[in-house]
DOKOLVO-908488 format. One line per field, with one value per residue: residue number from 1; residue in one letter; chain; x, y, z of N, C-alpha, C in turn. Coordinates in nm, 3 decimals. Each point is the difference from the previous one (the first is absolute). Layout:
num <- [NUM	...]
residuo <- [A	...]
cadena <- [A	...]
n_east <- [X	...]
n_north <- [Y	...]
n_up <- [Z	...]
ca_east <- [X	...]
ca_north <- [Y	...]
ca_up <- [Z	...]
c_east <- [X	...]
c_north <- [Y	...]
c_up <- [Z	...]
***
This chain:
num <- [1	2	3	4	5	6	7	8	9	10	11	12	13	14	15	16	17	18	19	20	21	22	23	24	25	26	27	28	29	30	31	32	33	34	35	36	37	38	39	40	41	42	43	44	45	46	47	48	49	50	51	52	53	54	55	56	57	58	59	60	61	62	63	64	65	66	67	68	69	70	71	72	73	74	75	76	77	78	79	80	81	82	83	84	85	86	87	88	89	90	91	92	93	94	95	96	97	98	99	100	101	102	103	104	105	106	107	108	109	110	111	112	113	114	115	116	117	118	119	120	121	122	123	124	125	126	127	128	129	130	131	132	133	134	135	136	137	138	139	140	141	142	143	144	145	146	147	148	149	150	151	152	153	154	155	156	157	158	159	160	161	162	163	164	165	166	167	168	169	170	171	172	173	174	175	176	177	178	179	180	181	182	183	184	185	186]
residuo <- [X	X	X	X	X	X	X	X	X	X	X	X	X	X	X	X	X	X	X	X	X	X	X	X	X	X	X	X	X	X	X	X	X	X	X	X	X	X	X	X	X	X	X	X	X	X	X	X	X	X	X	X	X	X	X	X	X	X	X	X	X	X	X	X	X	X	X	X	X	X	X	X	X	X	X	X	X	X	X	X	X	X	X	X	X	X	X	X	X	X	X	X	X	X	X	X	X	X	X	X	X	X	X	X	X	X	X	X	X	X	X	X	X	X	X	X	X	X	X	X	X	X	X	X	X	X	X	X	X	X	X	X	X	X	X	X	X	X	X	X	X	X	X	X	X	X	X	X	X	X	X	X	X	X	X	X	X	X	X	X	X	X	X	X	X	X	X	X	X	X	X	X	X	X	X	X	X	X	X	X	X	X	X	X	X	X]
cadena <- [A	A	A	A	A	A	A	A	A	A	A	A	A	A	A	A	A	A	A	A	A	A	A	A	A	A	A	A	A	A	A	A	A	A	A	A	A	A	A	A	A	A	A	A	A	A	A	A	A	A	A	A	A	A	A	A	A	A	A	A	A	A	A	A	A	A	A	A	A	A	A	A	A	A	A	A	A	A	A	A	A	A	A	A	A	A	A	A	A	A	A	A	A	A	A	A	A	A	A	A	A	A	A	A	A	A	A	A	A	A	A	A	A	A	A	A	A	A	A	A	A	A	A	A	A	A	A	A	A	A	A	A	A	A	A	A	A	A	A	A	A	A	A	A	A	A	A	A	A	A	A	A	A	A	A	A	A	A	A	A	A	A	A	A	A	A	A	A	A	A	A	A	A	A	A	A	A	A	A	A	A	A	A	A	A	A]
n_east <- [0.849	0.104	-0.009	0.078	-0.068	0.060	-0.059	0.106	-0.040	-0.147	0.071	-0.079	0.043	0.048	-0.024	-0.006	-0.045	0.025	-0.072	-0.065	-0.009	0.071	0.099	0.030	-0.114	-0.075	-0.025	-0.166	-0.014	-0.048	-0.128	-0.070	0.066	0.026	0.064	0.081	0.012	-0.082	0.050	0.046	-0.074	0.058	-0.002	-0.046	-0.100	-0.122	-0.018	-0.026	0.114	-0.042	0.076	-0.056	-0.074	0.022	-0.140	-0.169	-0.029	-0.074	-0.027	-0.049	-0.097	-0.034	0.103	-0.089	0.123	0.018	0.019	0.058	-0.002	0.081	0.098	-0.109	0.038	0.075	-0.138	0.108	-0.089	0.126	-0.038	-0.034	0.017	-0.098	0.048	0.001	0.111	0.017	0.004	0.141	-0.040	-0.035	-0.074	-0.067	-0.114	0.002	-0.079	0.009	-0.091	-0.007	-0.084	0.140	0.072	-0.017	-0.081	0.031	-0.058	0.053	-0.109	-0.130	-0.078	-0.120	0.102	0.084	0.119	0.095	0.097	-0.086	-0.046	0.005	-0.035	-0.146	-0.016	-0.137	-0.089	-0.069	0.160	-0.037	-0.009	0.142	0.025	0.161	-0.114	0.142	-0.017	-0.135	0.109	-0.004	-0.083	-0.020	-0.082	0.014	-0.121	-0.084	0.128	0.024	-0.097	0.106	-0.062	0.037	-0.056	0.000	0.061	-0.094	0.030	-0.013	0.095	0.060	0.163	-0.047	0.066	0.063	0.133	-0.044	-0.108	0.104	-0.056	-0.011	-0.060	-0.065	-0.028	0.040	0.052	0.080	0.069	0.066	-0.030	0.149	0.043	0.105	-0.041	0.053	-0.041	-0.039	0.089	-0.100	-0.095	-0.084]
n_north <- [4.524	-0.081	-0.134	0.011	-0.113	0.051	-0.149	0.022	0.145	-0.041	0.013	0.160	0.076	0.154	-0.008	0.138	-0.005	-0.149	-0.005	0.071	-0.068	-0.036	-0.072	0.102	0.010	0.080	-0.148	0.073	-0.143	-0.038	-0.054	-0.025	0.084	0.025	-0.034	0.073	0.061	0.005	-0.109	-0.119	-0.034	-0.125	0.057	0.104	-0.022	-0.063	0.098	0.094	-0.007	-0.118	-0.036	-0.077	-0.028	0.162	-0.014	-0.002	0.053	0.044	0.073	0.052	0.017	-0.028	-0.066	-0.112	-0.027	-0.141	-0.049	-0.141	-0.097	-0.064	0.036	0.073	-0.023	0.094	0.073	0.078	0.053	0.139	0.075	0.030	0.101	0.018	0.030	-0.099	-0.080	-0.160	-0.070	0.027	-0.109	0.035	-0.014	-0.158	-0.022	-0.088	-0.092	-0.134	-0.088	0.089	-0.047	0.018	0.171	-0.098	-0.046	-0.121	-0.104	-0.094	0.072	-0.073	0.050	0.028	-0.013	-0.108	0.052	-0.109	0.088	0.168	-0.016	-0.036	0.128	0.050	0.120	-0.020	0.071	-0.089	-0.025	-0.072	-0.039	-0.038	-0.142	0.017	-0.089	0.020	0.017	0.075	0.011	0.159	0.064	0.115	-0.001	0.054	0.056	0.128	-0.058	0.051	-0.118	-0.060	-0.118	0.037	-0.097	-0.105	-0.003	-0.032	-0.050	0.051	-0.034	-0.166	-0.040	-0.122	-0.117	0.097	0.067	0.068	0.089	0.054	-0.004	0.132	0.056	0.136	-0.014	0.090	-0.083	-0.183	-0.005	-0.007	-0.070	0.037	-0.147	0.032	-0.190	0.047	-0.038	0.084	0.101	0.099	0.038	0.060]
n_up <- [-1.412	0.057	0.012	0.087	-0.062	0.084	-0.052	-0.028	-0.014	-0.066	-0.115	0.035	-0.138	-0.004	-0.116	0.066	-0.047	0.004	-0.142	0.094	0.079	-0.103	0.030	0.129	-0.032	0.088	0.107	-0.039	-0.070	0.135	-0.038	0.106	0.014	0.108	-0.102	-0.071	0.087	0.013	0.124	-0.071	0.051	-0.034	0.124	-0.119	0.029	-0.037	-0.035	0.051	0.061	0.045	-0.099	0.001	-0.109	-0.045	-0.101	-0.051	-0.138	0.044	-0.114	0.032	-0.064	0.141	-0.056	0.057	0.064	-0.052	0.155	-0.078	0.079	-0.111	0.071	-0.041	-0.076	-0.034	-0.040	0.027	0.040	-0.009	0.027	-0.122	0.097	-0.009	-0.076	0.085	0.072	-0.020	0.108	0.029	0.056	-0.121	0.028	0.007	-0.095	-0.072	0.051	-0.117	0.081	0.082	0.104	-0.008	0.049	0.121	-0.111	-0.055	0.052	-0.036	-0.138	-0.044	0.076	-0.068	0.120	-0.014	-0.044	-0.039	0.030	0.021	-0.091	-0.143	-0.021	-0.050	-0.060	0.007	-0.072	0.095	-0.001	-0.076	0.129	-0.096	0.101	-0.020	0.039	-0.036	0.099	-0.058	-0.050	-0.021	-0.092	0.047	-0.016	0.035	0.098	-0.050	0.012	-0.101	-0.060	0.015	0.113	0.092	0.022	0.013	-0.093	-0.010	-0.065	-0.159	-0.060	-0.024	-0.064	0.059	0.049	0.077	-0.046	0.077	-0.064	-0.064	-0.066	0.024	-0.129	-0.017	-0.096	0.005	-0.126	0.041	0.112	-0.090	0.042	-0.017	0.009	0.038	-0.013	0.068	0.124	-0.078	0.009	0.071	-0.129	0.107]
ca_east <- [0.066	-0.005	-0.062	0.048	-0.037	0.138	-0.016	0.114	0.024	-0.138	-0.090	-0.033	0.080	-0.090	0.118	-0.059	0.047	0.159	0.091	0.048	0.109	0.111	-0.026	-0.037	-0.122	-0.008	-0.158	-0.064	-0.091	-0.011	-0.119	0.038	0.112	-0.020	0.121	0.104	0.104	-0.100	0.036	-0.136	-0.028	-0.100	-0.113	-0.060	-0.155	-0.070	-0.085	-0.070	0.084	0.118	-0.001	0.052	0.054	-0.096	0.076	-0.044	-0.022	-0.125	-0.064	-0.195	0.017	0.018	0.165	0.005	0.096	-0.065	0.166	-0.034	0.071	-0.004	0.027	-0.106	-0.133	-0.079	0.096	-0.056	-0.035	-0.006	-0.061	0.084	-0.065	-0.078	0.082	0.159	0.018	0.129	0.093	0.072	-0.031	-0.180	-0.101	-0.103	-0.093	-0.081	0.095	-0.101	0.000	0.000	-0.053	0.056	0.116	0.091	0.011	0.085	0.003	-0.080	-0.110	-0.061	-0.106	0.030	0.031	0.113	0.127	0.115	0.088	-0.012	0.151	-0.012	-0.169	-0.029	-0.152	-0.057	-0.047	-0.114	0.028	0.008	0.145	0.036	0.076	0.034	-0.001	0.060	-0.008	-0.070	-0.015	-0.124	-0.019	-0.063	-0.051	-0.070	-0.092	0.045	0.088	0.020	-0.133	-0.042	0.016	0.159	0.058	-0.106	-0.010	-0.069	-0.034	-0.111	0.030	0.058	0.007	0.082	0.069	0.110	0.146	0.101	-0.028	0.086	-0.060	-0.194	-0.027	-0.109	-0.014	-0.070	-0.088	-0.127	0.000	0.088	0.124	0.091	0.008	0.080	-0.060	0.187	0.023	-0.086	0.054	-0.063	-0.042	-0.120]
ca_north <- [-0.055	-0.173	-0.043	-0.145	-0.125	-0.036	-0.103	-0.089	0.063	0.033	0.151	0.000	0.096	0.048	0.076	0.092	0.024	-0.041	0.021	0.132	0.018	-0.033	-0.140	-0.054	0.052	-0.009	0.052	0.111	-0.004	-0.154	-0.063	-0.129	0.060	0.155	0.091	-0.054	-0.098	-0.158	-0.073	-0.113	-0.093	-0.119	-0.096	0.105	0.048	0.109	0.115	0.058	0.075	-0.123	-0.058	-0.082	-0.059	0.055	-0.046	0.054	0.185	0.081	0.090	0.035	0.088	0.129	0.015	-0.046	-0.106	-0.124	-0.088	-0.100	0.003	-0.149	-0.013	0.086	-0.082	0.062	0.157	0.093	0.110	0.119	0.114	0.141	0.092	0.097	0.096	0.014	-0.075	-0.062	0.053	-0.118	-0.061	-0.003	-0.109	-0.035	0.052	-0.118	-0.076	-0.068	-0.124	-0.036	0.105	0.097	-0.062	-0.018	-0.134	-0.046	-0.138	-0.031	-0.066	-0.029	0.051	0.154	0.133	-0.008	-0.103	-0.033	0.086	0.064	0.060	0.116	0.090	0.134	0.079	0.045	0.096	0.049	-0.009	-0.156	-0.042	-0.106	-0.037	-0.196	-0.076	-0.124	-0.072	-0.073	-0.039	0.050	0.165	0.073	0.136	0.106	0.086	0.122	0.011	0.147	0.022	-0.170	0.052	0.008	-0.097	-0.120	0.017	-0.092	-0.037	-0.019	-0.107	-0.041	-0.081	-0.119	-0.121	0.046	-0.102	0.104	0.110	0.093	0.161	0.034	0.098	0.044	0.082	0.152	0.100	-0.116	0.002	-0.145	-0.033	-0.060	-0.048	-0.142	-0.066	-0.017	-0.145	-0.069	0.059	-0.011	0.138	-0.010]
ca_up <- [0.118	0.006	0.133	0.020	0.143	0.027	0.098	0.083	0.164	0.064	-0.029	-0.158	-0.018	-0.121	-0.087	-0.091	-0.179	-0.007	-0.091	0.001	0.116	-0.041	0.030	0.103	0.092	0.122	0.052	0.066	0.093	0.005	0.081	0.079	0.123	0.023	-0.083	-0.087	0.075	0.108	-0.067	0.020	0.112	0.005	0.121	0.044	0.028	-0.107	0.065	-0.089	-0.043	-0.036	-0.093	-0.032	-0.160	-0.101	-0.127	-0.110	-0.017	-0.070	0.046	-0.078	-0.073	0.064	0.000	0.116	0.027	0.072	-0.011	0.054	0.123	-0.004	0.085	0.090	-0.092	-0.026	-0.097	0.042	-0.100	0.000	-0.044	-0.025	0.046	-0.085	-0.056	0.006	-0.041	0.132	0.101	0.065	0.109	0.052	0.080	-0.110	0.032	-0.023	-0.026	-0.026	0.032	0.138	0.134	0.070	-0.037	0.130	0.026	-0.069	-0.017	-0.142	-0.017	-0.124	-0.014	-0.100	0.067	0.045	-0.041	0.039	-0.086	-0.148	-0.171	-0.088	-0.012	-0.101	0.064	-0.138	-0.061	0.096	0.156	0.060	0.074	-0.014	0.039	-0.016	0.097	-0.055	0.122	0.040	-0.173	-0.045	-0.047	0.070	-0.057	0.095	-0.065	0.004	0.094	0.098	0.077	0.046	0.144	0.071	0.040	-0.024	-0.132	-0.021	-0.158	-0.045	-0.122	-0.047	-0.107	0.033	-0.063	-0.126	0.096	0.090	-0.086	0.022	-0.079	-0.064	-0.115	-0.041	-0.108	0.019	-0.103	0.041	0.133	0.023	0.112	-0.054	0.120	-0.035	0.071	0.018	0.024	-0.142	-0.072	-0.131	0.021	-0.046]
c_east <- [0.003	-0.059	0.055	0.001	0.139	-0.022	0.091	0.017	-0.124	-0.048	-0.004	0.108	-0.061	0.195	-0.049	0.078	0.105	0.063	0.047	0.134	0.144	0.030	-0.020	-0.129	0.009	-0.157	0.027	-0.109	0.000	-0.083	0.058	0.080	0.023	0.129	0.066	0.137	-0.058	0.049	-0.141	-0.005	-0.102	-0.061	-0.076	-0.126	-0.024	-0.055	-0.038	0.145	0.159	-0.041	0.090	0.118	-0.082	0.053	-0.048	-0.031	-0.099	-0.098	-0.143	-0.032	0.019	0.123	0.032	0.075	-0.069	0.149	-0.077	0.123	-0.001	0.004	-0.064	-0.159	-0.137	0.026	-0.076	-0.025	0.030	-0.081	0.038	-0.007	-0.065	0.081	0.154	0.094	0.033	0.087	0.105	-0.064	-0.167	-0.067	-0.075	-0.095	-0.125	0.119	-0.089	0.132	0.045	-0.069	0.003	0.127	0.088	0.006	0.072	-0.042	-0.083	-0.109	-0.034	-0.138	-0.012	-0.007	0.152	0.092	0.067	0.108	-0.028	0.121	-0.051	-0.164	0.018	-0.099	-0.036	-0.031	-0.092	0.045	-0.033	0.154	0.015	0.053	0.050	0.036	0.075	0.007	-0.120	-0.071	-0.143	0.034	-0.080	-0.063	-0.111	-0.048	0.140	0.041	-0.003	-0.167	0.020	0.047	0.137	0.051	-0.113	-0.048	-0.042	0.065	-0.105	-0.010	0.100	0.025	0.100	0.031	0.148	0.108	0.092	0.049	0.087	-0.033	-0.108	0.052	-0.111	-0.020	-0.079	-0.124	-0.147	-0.085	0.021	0.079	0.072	0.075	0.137	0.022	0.144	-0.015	-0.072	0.107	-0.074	-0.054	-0.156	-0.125]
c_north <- [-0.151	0.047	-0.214	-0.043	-0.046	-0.095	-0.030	0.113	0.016	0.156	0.035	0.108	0.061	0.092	0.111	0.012	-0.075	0.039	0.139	0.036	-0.102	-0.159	-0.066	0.075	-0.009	0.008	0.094	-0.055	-0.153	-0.059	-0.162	0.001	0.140	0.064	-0.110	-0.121	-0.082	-0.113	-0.109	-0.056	-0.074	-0.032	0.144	-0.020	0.080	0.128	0.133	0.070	-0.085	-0.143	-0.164	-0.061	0.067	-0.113	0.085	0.131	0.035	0.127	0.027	0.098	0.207	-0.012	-0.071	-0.083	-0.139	-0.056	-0.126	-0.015	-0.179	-0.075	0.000	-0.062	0.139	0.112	0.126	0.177	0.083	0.105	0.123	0.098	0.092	0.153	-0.018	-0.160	-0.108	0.094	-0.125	-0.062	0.023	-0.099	-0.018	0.036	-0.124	-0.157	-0.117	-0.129	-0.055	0.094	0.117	0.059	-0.064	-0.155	-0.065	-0.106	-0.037	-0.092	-0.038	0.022	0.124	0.131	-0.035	-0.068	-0.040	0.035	-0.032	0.034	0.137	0.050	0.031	0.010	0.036	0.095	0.111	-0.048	-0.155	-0.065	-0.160	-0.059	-0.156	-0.007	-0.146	-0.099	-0.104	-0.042	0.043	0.133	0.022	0.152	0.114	0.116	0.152	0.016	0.213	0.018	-0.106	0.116	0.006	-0.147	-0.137	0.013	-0.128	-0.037	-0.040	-0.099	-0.083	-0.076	-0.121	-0.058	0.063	-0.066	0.097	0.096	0.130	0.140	-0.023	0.121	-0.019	0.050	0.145	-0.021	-0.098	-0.026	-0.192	-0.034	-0.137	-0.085	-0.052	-0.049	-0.085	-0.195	-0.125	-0.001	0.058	0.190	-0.055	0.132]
c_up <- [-0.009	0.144	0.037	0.123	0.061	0.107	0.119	0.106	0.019	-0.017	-0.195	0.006	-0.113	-0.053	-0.090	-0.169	0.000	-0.113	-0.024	0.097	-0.004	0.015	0.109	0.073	0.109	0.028	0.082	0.170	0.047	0.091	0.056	0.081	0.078	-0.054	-0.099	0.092	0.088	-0.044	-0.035	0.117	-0.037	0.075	0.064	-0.056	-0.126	0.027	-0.153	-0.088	-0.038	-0.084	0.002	-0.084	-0.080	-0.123	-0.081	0.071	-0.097	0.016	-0.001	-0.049	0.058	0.075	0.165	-0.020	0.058	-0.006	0.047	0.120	0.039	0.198	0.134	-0.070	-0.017	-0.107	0.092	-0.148	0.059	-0.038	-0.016	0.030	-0.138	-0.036	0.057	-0.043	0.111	0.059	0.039	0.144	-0.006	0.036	-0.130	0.051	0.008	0.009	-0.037	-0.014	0.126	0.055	0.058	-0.097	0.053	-0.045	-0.124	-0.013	-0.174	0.064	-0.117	0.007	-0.088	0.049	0.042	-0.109	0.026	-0.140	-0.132	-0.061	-0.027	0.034	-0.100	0.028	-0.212	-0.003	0.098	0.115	0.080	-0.009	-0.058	0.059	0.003	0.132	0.063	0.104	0.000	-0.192	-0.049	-0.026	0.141	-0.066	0.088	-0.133	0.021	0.118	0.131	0.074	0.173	0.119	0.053	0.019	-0.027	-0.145	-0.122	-0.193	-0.042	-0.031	0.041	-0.058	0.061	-0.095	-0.085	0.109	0.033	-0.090	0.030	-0.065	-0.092	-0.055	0.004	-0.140	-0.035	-0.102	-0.045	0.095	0.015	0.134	0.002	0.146	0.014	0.106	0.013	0.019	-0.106	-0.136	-0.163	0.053	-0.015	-0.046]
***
């Protein structure tokens, strides 16, 4: 299946088997909105079931969806229901870097951002995140363990320049940075 951050209407989309289904696919499914025809509304409120500016996309290793949500300054984590799969309009389930899911404002303390980019999640489920707002990696412990909301980092990495994507390497556990306003990879 793809799965796309379709920033510009505030939701994710999933495309079962595209290369199987001819040149024009059709989503099956779509988180951040309650349907396929919703329109965007820019001056709508964050909540457990509406999306901002999804950008990045990632999974863990027990097939949990993490959408960052630049707009909203936060990523929220889906959860997969246990033997079954997403649903269109589901509710998140965790949301890390703000309080609540009701709230939005950016922060820089190591529980808040100001618009995240790109995630990845490694090997054991630690949450990557470019923090480009506040020019830093953000790294969180075993993410599907962290609490519903007030989501603390373990780790981070300052002094970078409005950092747009993070790779993880499966087989090093390298993590790859590109440190966009530097113009460089770190």
């Amino acid at each position: 299946n793809l799965y796309v951050a379709d920033t510009g209407n505030g939701r994710v989309l999933r495309f079962p088997k595209p290369f199987e289904h001819g040149d024009y696919p059709e989503a099956d499914m779509v988180l951040g909105k309650p349907s396929f025809t919703a329109p965007y509304d820019p001056g709508a409120d964050p909540s457990r079931t509406n999306m901002g500016a999804p950008y990045g996309l990632a999974f863990t290793q027990g097939g949990h969806l993490l959408v960052s949500d630049y707009s909203f300054n936060r990523v929220l984590l889906f959860l997969r229901p246990q033997g079954g799969d997403f649903t269109s309009a589901m509710a998140a389930d965790k949301v890390i870097g703000q309080a609540s899911f009701f709230d939005k404002a950016a922060g820089s303390d190591d529980s808040r951002m100001r618009q995240p980019r790109h995630i990845a999640v490694d090997g054991v489920d630690r949450l990557y995140v470019c923090d480009a707002g506040n020019n830093r990696l953000l790294a969180f412990g075993n993410i599907s363990w962290a609490p519903e909301t007030n989501v603390t980092a373990a780790n981070k990495l300052t002094g970078l320049s409005a950092p747009q994507g993070v790779f993880v390497n499966p087989l090093t556990g390298e993590v790859w940075i590109a440190n966009t306003g530097a113009a460089s990879i770190v």
